[in-house]
C-alpha positions as CSV (number, residue, x, y, z in Angstrom):
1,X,69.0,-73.4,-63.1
2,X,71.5,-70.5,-64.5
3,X,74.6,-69.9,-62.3
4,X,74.3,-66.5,-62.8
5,X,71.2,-64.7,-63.3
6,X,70.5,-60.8,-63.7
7,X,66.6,-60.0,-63.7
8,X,65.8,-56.2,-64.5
9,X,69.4,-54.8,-63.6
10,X,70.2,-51.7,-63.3
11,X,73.2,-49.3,-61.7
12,X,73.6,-46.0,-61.1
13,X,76.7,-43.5,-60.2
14,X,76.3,-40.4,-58.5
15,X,78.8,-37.8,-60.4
16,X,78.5,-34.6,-58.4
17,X,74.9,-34.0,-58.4
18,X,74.5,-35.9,-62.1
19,X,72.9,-39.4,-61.5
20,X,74.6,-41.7,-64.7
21,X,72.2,-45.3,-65.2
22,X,75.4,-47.4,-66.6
23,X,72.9,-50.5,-66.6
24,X,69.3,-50.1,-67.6
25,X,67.3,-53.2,-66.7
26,X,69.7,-55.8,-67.8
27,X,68.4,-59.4,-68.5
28,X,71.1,-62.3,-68.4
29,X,71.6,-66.1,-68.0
30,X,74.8,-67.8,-68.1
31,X,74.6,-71.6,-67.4
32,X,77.2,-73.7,-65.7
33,X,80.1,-75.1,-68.2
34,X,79.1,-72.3,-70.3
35,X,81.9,-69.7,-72.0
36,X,80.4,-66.2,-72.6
37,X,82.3,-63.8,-74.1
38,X,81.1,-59.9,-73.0
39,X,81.6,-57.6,-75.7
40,X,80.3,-53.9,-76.6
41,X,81.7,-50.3,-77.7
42,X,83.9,-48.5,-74.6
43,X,81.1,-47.1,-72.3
44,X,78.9,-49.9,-73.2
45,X,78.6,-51.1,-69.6
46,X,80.6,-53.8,-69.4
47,X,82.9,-53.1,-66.6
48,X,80.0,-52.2,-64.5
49,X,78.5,-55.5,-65.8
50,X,81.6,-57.7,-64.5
51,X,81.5,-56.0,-61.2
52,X,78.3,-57.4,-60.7
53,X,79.1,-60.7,-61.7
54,X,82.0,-61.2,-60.1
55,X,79.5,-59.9,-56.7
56,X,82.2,-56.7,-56.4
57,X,79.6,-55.1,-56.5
58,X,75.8,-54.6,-56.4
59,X,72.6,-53.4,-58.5
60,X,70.6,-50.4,-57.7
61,X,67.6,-52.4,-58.8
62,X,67.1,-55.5,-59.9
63,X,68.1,-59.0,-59.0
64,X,71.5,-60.6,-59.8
65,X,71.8,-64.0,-58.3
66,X,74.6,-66.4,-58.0
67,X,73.3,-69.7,-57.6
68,X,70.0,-68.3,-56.7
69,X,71.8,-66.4,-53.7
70,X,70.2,-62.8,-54.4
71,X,73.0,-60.2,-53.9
72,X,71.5,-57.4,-52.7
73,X,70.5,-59.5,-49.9
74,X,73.5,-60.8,-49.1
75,X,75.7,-59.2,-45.8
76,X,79.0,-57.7,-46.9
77,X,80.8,-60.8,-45.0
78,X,78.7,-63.0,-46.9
79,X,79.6,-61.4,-49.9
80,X,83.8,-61.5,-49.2
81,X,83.3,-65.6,-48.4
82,X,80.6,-66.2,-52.1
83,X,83.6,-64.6,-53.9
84,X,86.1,-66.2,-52.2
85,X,84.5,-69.5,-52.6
86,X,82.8,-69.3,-56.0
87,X,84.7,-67.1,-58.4
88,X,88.5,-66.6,-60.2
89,X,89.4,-63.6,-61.3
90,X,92.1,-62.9,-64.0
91,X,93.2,-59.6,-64.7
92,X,94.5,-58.2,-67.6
93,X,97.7,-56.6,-65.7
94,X,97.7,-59.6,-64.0
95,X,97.7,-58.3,-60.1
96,X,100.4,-60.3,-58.8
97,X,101.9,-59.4,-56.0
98,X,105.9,-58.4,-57.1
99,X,107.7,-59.5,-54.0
100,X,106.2,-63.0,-53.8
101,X,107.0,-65.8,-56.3
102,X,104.9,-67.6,-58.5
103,X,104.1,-70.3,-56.1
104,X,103.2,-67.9,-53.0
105,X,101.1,-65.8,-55.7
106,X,99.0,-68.6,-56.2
107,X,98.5,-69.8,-52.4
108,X,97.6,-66.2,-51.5
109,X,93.2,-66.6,-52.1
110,X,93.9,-70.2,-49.9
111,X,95.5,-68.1,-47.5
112,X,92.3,-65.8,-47.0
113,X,90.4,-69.2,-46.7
114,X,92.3,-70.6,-43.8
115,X,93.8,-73.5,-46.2
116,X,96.5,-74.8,-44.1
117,X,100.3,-74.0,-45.2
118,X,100.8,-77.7,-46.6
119,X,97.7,-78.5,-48.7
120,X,98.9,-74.8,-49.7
121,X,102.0,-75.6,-51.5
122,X,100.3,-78.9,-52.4
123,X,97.5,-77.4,-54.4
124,X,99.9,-73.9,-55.4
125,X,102.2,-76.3,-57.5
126,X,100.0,-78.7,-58.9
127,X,98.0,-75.9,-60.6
128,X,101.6,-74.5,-61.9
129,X,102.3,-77.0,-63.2
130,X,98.8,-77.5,-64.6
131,X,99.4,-74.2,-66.5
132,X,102.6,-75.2,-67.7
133,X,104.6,-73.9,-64.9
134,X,106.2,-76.0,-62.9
135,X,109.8,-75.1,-63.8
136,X,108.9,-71.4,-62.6
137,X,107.2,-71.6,-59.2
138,X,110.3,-69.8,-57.2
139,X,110.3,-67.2,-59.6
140,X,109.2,-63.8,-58.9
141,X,106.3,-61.7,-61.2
142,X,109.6,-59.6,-62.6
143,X,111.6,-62.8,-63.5
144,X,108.7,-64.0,-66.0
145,X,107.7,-62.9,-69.3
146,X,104.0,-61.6,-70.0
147,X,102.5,-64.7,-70.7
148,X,103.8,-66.6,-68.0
149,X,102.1,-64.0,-65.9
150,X,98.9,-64.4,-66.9
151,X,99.5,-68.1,-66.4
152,X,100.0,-67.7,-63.0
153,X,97.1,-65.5,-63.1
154,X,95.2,-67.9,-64.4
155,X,96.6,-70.6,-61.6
156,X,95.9,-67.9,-59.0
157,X,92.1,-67.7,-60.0
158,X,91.5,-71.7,-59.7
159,X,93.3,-71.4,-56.0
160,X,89.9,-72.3,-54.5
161,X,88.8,-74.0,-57.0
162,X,85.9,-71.9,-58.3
163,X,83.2,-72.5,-59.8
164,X,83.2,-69.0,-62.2
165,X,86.8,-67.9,-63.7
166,X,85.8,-64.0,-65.0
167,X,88.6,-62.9,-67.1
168,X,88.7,-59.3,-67.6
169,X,90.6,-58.3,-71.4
170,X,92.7,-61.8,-70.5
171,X,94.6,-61.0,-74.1
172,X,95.0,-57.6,-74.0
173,X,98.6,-57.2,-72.9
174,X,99.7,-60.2,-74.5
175,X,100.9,-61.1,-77.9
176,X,99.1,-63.1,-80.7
177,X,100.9,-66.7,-79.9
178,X,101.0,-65.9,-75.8
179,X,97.2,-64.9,-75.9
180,X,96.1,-67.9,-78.3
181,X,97.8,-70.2,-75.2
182,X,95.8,-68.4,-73.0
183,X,92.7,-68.5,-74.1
184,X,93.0,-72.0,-75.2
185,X,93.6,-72.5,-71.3
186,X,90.8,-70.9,-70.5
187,X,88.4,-73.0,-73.4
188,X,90.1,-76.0,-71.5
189,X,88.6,-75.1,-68.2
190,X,85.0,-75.0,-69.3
191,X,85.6,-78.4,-71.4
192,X,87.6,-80.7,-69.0
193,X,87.2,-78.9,-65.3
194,X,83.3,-77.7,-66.7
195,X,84.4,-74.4,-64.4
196,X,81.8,-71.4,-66.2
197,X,84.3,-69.1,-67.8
198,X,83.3,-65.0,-68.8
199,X,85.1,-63.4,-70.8
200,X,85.3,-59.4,-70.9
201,X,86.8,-58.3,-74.4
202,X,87.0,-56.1,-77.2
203,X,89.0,-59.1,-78.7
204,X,86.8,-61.3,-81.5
205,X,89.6,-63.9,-81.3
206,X,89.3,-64.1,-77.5
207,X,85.6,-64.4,-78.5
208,X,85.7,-67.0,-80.6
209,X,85.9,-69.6,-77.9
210,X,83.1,-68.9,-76.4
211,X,79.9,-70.8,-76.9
212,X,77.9,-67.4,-76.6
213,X,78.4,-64.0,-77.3
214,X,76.6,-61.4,-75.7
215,X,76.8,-57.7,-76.7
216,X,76.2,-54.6,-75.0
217,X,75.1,-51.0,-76.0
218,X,74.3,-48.2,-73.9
219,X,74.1,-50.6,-70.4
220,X,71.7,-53.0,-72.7
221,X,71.6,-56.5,-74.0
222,X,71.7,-55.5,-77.5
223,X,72.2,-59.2,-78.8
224,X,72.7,-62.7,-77.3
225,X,73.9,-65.4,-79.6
226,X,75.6,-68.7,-79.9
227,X,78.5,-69.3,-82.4
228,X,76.8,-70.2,-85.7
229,X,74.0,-67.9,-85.5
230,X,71.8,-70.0,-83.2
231,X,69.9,-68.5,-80.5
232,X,70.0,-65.1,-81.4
233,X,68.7,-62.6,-78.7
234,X,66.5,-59.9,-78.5
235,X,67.9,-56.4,-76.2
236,X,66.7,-56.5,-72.9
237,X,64.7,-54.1,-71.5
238,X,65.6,-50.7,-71.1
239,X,65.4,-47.3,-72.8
240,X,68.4,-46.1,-74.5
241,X,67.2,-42.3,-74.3
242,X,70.1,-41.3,-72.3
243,X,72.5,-42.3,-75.0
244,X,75.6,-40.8,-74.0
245,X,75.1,-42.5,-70.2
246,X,76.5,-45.4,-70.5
247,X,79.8,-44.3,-71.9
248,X,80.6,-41.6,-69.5
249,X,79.9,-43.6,-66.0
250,X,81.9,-46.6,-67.5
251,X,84.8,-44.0,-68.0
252,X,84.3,-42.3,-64.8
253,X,83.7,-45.9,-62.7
254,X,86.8,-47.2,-64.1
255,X,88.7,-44.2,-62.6
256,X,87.1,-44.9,-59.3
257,X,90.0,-45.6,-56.6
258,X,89.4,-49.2,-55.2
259,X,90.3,-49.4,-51.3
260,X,92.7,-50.9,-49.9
261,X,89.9,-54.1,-48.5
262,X,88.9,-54.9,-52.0
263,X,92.0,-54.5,-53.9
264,X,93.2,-56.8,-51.7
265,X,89.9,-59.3,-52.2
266,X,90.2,-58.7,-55.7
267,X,94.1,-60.0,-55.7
268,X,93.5,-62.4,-52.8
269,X,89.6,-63.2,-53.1
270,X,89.8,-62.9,-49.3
């Protein structure tokens, strides 16, 4: 059985009295162990995709499931406690909180979960150090270069030990040799910790690693494929009459001003 699964998705925004479809009956599968790589034009629907499969947010129509739990069924509470429990988040500017240190970055999301203050520091450290971090774990978002942000970005995600990491542009304020490390953490993931790892990217090197890539156009599947042409897709259901659609809601949701509850679940995955 997938661990994510999107059956007949769609999602609307209302813009003044203009209702934009961003998705338009979306089909998706993404197996456990498995890295996908997300990729399309700007406007394409992919942050509107990633919001729904990181459960931050949920279809008009449709079903998206994560681990057959249906999220449109699903209470807000629940919601708050599946993403705590069941999915990392990496950012591309990183989230971290500036006055905490590397360390107290990465128990934050244990701290929403009632992890007591020893296991912690326990589990903060040994993932900095997993990450290559160790030395750094007093030191404070401003006292570390790019790449050693995103690494304890990438530490912060596995705080509660997730089954789905979702990296959003993971590269994209990084340089070549910083975002090769990166993403060759993340490839690590999926083959030694068999976490499910999604990447969202215009990037074809961050792509590369991934055992599938699936592109979007105009809030479609437009193909599905694995790395040496195997398993090439067909688009998923959905007219693209409304052209234009998809580009303008993914511009105008991405200016939408989060509140204060989930920014702080998206930094804390309370």
């Amino acid at each position: 059985m997938p661990v994510l699964e999107l059956r007949g998705v769609t999602k609307d925004y209302k813009l003044g009295k203009t209702t934009v479809r961003a998705l338009r009956g979306l089909d998706l599968e993404i197996e456990a162990g498995e890295v996908v790589a997300i990729m399309g034009p700007s406007g394409s629907g992919k942050s509107t995709l990633m919001h729904i499969l990181g459960a931050l947010d949920r279809p008009t129509s449709g079903r998206a499931s994560i681990e057959s739990s249906d999220l449109s069924q699903l209470k807000e509470r629940d919601l708050v406690t599946l993403r705590g429990r069941k999915i990392g988040f990496v950012f591309q500017t990183f989230n971290l909180v500036q006055t905490l240190s590397a360390q107290r970055n990465v128990e934050l999301p244990m701290t929403f979960q009632g992890v007591g203050r020893g296991e912690r520091s326990r589990r903060a450290r040994e993932l900095l150090e997993k990450v290559g971090l160790g030395d750094r774990i007093k030191h404070k978002p401003n006292e570390l270069s790019g790449g050693e942000r995103q690494r304890v970005a990438v530490a912060r995600a596995l705080a509660n030990d997730p089954e789905i990491v979702l990296a959003d542009e993971p590269t994209g304020n990084l340089d070549t040799e910083t975002g090769e490390s990166i993403l060759a953490l993340l490839k690590e993931l999926s083959v030694r910790d068999r976490k499910t790892v999604i990447l969202v990217t215009h990037d074809p090197e961050a792509a590369a690693i991934a055992d599938r890539v699936v592109r979007l156009r105009d809030g479609c599947v437009s193909s599905s494929a694995r790395h040496g042409g195997e398993g090439a897709g067909t688009p998923s259901p959905g007219t693209n009459s409304e052209a234009g659609a998809g580009r303008e809601v993914a511009s105008a949701a991405s200016r939408e001003p989060q509140s204060g509850a989930r920014h702080a679940d998206e930094v804390g995955h309370a």
